[in-house]
C-alpha positions in Angstrom: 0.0 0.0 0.0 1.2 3.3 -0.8 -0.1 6.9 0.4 -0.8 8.9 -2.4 -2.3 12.4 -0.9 -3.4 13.8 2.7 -5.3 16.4 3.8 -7.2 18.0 6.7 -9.9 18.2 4.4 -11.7 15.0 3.2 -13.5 16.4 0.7 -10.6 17.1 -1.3 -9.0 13.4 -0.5 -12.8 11.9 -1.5 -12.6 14.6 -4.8 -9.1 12.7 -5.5 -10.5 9.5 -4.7 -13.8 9.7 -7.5 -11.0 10.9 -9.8 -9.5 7.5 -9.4 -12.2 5.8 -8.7 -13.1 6.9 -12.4 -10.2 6.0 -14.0 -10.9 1.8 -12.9 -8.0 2.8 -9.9 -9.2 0.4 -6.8 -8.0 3.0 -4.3 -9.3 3.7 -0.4 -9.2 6.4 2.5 -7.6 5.4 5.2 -8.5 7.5 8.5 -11.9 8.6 6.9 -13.6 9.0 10.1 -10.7 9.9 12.4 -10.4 13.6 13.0 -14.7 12.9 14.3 -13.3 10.5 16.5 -11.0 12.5 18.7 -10.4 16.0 19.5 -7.0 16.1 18.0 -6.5 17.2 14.8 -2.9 16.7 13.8 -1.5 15.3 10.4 -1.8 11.9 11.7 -5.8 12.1 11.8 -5.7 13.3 8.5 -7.8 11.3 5.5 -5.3 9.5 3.5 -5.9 8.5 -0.1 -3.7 4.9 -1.0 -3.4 2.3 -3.6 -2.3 -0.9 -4.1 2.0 -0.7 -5.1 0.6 -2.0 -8.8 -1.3 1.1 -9.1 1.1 3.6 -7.9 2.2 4.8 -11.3 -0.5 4.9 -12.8 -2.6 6.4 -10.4 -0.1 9.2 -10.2 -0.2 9.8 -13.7 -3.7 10.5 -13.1 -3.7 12.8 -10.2 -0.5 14.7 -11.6 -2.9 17.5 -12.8 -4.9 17.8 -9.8 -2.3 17.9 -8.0 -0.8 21.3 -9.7 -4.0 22.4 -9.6 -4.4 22.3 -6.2 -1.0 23.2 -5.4 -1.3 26.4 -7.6 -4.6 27.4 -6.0 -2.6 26.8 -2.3 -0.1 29.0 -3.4 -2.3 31.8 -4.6 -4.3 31.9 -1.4 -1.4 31.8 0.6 0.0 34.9 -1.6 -3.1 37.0 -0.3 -3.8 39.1 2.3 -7.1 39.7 4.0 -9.4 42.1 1.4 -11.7 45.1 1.6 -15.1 44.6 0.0 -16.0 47.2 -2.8 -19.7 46.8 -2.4 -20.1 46.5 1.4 -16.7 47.9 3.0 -16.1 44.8 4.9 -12.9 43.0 5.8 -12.6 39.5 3.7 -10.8 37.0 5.1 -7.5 36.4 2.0 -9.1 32.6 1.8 -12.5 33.8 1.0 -13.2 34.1 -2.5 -16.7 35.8 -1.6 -17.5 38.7 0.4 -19.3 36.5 3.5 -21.7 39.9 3.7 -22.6 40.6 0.7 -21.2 37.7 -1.6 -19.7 40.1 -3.9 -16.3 38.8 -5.4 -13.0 39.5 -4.7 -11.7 41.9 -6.8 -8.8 40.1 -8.3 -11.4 37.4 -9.4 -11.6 36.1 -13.1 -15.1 36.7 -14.5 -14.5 33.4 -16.7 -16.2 30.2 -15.2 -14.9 27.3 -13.6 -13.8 24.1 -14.8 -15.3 21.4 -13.7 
């Protein structure tokens, strides 16, 4: 068994594993329900996407894109700093890609639509 990603954030580990799941990868999350189960939250309660070794490769061949993706997005956020509305006047946490009072966007925002 190898691990392939972790995150405090299964939703992004269960994204990964549909993308695999997809592709005919037999792949599982291991600590899927740990971070309910106790009141620590540290790396090691993380979700945990894995494989089988014989689908190692391939599933990282897969995920490769996602992966920058994600990593770009990371990188962007972490770039920010918190953001003054233009419609409203309120301070914007930098992760928030929506004012949370008036749902305007932040200004830096590309009015093209998401991939899906």
């Amino acid at each position: 068994m190898k691990e392939i990603f972790g995150n405090r954030e299964g939703s992004i580990v269960g994204h990964y594993r549909s993308i695999l799941e997809q592709a005919g990868i037999p792949c599982f999350v291991r600590n899927e329900n740990a971070a309910a189960l106790s009141e620590l939250q540290g790396p090691a309660f993380y979700p945990v996407l894995c494989v089988d070794d014989e689908y190692y490769e391939e599933a990282m061949a897969v995920l490769l894109p996602y992966y920058e993706r994600y990593r770009d997005e990371e990188n962007a956020v972490a770039g920010r700093e918190d953001w003054l509305c233009p419609r409203c006047s309120e301070t914007v946490p930098a992760s928030f890609d929506f004012c949370w009072n008036c749902e305007q966007s932040h200004p830096s925002a590309s009015d093209t639509p998401m991939d899906l």
